[in-house]
C-alpha positions in Angstrom: 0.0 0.0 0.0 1.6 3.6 -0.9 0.8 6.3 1.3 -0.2 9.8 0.4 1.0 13.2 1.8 -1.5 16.1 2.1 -0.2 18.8 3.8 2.6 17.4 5.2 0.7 14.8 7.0 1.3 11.0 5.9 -2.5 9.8 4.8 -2.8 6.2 3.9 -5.4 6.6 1.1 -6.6 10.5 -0.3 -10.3 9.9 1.1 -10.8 12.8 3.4 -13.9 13.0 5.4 -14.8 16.9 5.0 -15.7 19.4 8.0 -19.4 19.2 9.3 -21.6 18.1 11.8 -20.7 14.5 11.5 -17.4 15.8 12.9 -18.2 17.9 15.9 -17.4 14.6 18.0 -14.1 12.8 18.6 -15.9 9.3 18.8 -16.7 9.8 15.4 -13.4 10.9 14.7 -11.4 8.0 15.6 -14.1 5.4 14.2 -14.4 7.4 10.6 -10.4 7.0 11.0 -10.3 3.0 12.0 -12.6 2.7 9.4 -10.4 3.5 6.9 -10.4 7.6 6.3 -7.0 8.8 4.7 -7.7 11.8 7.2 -10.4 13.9 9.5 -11.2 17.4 9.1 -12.6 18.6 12.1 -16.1 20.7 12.3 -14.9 24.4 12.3 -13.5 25.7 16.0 -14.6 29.1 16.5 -13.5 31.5 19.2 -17.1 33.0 19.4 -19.8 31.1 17.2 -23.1 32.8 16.6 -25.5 32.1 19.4 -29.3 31.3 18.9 -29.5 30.7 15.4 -31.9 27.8 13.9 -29.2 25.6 12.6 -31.0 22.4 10.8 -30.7 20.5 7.8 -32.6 19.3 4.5 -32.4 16.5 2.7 -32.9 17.3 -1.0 -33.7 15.2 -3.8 -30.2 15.4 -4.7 -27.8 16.9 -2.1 -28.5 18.9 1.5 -29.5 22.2 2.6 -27.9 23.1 5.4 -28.0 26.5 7.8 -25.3 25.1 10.7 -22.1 27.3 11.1 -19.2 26.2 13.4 -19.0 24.1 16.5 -20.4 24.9 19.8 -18.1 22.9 21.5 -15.7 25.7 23.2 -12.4 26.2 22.2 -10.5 24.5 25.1 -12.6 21.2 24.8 -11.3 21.3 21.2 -7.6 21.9 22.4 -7.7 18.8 24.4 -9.7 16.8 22.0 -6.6 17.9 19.3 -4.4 16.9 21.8 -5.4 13.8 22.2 -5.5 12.9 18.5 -2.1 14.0 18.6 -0.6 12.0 21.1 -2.7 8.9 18.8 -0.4 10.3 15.5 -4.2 10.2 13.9 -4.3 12.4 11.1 -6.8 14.9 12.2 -7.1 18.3 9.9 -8.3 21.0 12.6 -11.1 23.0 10.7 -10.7 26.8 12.2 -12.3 30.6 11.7 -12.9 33.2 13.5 -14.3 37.1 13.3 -11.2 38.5 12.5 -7.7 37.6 10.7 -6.1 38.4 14.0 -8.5 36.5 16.4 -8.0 33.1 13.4 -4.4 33.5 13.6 -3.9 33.5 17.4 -6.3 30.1 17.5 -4.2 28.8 15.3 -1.2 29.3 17.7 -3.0 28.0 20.0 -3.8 24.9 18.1 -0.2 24.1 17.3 1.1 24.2 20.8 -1.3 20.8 20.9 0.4 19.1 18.0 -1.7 19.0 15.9 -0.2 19.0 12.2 -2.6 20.2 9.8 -5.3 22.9 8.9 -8.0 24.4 7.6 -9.2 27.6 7.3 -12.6 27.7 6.9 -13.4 31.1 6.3 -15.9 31.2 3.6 -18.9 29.8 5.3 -22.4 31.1 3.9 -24.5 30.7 6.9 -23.5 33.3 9.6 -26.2 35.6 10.6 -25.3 38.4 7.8 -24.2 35.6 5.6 -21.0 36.0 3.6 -22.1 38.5 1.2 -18.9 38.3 -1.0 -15.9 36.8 -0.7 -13.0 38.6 -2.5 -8.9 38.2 -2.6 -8.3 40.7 0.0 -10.2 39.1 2.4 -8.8 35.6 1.9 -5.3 37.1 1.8 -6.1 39.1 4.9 -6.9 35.5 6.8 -4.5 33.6 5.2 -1.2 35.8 5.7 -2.0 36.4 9.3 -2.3 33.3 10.3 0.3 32.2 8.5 2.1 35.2 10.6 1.8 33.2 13.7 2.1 29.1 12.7 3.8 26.7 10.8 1.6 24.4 10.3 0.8 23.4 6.8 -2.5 25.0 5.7 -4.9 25.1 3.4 -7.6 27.5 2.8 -11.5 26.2 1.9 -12.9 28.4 -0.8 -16.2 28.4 -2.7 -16.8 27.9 -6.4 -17.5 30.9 -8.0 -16.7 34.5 -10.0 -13.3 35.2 -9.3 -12.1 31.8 -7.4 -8.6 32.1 -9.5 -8.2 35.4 -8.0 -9.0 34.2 -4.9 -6.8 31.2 -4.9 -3.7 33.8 -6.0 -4.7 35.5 -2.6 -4.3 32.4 -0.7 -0.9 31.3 -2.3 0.1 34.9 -1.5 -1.2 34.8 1.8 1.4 31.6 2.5 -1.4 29.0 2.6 -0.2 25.5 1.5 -3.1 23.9 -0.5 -6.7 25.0 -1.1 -9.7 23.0 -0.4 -12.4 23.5 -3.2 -15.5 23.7 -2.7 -17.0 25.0 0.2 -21.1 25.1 0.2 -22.7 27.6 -2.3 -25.7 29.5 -2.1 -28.8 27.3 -2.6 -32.4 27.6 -1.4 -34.9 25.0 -2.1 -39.3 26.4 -1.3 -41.9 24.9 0.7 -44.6 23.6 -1.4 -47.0 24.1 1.7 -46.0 27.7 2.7 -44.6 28.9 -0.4 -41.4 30.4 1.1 -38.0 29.1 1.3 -37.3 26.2 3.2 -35.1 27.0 6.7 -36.1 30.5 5.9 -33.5 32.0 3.4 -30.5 30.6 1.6 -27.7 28.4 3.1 -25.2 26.4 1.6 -26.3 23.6 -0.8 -23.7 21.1 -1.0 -24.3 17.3 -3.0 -24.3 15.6 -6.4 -25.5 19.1 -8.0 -22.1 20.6 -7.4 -19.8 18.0 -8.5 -19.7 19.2 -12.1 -18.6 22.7 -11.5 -16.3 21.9 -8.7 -14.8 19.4 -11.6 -14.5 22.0 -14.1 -13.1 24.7 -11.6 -10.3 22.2 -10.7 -9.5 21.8 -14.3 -9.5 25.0 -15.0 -7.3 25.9 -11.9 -4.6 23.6 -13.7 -5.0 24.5 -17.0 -4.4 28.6 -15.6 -0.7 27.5 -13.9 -2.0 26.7 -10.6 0.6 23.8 -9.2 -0.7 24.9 -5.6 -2.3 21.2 -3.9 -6.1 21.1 -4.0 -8.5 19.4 -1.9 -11.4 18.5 -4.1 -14.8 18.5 -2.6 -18.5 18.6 -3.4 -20.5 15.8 -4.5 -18.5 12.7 -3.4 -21.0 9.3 -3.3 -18.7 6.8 -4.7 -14.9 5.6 -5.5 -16.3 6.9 -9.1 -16.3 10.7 -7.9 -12.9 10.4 -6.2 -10.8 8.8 -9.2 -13.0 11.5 -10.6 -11.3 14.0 -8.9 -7.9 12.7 -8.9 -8.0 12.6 -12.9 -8.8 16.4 -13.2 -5.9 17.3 -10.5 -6.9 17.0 -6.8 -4.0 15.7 -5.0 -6.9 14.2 -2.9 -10.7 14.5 -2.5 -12.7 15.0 0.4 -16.5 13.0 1.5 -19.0 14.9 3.5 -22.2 15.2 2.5 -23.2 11.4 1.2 -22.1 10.0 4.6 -25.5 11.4 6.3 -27.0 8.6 5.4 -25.0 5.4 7.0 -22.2 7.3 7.9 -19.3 4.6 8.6 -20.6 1.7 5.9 -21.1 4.7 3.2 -17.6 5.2 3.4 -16.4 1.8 3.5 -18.0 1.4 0.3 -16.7 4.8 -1.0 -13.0 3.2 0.2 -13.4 0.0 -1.3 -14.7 1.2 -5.0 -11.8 3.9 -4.8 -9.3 1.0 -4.4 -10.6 -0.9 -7.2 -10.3 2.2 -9.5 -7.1 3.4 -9.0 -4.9 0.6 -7.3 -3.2 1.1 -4.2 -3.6 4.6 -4.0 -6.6 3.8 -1.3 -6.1 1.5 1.2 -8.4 -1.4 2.7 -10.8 -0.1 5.1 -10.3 -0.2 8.4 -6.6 -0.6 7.4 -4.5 0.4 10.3 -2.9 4.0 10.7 1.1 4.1 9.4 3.7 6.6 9.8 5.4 5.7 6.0 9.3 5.2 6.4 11.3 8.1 7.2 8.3 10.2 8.7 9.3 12.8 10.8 7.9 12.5 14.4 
């Protein structure tokens, strides 16, 4: 079995399960890992997440509605929780924001003091009370080169599809970030055929099979324009299909969120096993055991 590096962590397969609800709990963690994940993103740690909001989420036809934002767990449960997954050597990507580039870069200082290797940035999240009206380079370069300011770790920023992504990807990579993870949610709404208005009461991130295609094409085009930085595919991930998918139009690796809502740890066993039979040993069995490759630094 080869073994995989994304973001300077040693992954045994590129499967990564994405940030989310199904992640806001370290149980789940360490089983989605035993059962054969390449890696963990966590659900995003926020210093001060909104208070009091209606957070639910809709099954669609095809894909999810969703109106949650970042964990509610506080900040120093999620420092120990990291901690512990260090001290494991699990490869656990810790999924962080905050309201200001300052405020996300001194989290993430505090996140590396508990060894944790890996990050996110997940600052492009639709469903705060104002809702991210536009996303724009300066911004993402605002985030990215502060934090980067104050860690090492290896980063990558999470970006949604959409006008002006190549732009904002140049931000990131001159922000220092490492890789980028594309897609985040985009806007979607979906309306009651009872009340006539929008389900959840406005417009949240869609995320599912709708967005594969144009997560596909923005990857593609990301290489095609000189852009060597890693990505993180994501968006619309049911089967090994999707992954090799994503591999073939340059993800270095390809993260699963929304399909495993529905029988969370046999979904991806499934998604592991028919990503092994399409592209060789570049997945590995699930439920595989957790390896350092030779020559890891620890």
């Amino acid at each position: 079995m080869s073994d995989t590096t994304v973001l300077g962590l040693p992954i045994a397969n590129p499967v990564i399960v994405g940030s989310g609800l199904l992640t806001d709990q370290e149980r789940n963690i360490r089983r989605l890992i035993e059962k054969g994940a390449g890696a963990v993103v966590t659900k995003t740690i926020h210093p001060n997440p909104p208070q009091g909001l209606d957070e639910r989420i809709l099954r669609l036809p095809v894909g999810m509605l969703n109106s949650t934002t970042y964990s509610k767990r506080p900040v120093n449960h999620w420092l120990q929780v990291l901690r512990s997954f260090a001290e494991d050597r699990l490869p656990v990507i810790a999924s962080l924001h905050a309201d200001s580039p300052a405020e996300l870069a001194a989290l993430a200082a505090d996140v590396e003091k508990t060894g944790c290797r890996a990050l996110e940035l997940g600052i492009s999240c639709l469903n705060e009370e104002e809702g991210l009206e536009e996303d724009n380079p300066d911004r993402v370069y605002a985030y990215t080169s502060e934090t980067r300011g104050r860690t090492r770790l290896p980063l990558s920023v999470k970006l949604a599809i959409g006008e002006g992504l190549q732009d904002r990807v140049r931000a990131a990579i001159a922000g220092g970030a490492d890789a980028v993870t594309v897609s985040d949610t985009i806007a979607g709404a979906a309306v009651s055929p009872e009340s006539g208005g929008l389900e959840l009461d406005g417009v949240f991130g869609y995320s599912g099979p709708g967005i594969k295609p144009l997560v596909l094409a923005a990857i593609w085009q990301l290489r095609r324009r000189g852009i060597e930085l890693p990505v993180l595919g994501c968006g619309g991930v049911g089967g090994g299909r999707d992954v090799a998918d994503y591999l073939s139009v340059g993800a270095d690796a390809v993260q699963v969120y929304t399909a495993l809502h529905t029988d969370m740890y046999r979904t991806l066993e499934r998604i592991l096993t028919e990503t092994r039979e399409l592209t060789g040993d570049r997945a590995g069995a699930p439920g595989a055991e957790y390896r350092e490759p030779e020559g890891a630094v620890t």
